[in-house]
C-alpha positions as CSV (number, residue, x, y, z in Angstrom):
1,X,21.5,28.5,-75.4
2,X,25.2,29.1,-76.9
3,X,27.9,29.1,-74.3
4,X,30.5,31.4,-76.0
5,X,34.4,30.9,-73.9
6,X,36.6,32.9,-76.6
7,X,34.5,33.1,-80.2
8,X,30.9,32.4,-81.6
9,X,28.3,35.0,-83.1
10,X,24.7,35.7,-82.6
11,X,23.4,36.2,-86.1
12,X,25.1,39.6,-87.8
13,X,27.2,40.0,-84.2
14,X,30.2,38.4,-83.3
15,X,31.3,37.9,-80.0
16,X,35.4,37.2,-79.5
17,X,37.6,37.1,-76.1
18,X,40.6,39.7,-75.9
19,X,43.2,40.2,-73.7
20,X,41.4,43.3,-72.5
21,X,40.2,46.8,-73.8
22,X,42.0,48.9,-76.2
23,X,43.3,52.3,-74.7
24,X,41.1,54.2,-77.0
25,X,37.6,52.6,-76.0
26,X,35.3,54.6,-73.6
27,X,32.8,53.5,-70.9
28,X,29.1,54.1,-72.4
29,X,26.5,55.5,-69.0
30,X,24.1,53.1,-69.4
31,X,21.2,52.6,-67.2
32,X,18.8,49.6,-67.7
33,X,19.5,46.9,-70.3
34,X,23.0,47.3,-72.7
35,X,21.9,46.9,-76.0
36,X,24.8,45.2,-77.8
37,X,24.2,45.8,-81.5
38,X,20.5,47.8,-82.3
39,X,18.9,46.7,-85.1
40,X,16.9,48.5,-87.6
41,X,14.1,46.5,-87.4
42,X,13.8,46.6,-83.6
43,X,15.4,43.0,-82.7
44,X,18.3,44.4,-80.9
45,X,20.5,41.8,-79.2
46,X,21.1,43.5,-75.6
47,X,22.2,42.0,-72.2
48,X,19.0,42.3,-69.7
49,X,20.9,41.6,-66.4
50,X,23.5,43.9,-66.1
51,X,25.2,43.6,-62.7
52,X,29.0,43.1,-63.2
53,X,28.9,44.3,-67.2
54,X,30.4,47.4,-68.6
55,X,29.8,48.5,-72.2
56,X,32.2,49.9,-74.0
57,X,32.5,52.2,-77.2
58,X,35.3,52.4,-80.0
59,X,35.0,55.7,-81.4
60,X,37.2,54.9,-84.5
61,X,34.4,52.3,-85.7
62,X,31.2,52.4,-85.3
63,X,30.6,48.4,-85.6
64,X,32.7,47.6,-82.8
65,X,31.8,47.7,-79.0
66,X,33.2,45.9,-76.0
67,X,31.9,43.8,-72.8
68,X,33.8,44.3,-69.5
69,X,32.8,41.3,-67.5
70,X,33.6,41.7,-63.6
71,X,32.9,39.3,-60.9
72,X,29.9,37.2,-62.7
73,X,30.0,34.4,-64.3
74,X,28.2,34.9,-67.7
75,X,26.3,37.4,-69.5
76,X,23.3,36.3,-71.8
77,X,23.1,38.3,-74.6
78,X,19.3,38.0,-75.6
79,X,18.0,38.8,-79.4
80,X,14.6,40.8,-78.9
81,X,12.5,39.3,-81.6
82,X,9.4,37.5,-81.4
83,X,9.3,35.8,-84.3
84,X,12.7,34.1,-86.3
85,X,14.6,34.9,-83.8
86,X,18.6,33.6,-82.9
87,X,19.3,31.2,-79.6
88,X,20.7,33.4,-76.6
89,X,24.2,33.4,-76.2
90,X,26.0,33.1,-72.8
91,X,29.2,35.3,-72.7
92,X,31.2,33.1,-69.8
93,X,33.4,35.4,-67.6
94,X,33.8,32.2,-64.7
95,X,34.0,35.1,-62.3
96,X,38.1,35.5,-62.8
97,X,39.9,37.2,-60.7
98,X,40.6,39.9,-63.3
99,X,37.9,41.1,-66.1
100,X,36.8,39.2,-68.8
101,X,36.6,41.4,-72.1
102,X,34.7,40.5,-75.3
103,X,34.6,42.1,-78.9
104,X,31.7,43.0,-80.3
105,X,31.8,42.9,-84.0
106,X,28.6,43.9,-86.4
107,X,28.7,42.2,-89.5
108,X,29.7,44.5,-92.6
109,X,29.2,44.0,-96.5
110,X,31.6,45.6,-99.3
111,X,29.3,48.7,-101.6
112,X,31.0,50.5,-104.0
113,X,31.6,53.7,-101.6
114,X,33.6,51.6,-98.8
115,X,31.9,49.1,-96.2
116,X,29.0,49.0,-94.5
117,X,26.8,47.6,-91.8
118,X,24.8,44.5,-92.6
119,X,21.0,45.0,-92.1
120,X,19.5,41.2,-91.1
């Protein structure tokens, strides 16, 4: 398991500590696991236990979501794939008085027409 404090990536996701959420992101309803970044392929990378995490959405880009950590030490970010599969990453929050907020970045790849999402 990767312990992740401010920066480290789980194959085509990367995972960075800021300051807190941006005024434009907005609070995704989501009941049972958050999946983090959905793959093509079905190996999303998705938190299971969700008690004390918040997802949130950045409707300006599409590759970019946030993780509200409140009152809970970590959240392990599991990558659903049997086979070739990355380690789990723990997201550490330390239960702090205040939320804990990480970036969630998808990888992207220059094409001629503009960028796009890497497929893994």
């Amino acid at each position: 398991m990767i312990e992740i404090k401010k920066i480290g990536a789980q194959g085509d996701v990367l995972f960075r500590r800021v300051r807190s959420l941006p005024k434009t992101a907005i609070e995704e309803n989501v009941s049972g696991r958050i999946v983090v970044a959905h793959s093509e392929t079905g190996h999303d990378h998705s938190i299971d236990a969700t008690d004390g995490v918040r997802l949130f959405s950045e409707p300006s880009d599409p590759l970019v979501c946030y993780l509200q950590l409140e009152g809970v030490e970590y959240a392990d970010v599991v990558h659903h794939r049997a086979w070739d599969t990355h380690d789990t990453v723990r997201l550490l929050g330390g239960a702090a008085k205040k939320p804990v907020v990480f970036e969630a970045r998808r990888q992207r790849e220059y094409v001629p027409e503009g960028f796009r999402r890497v497929e893994d």
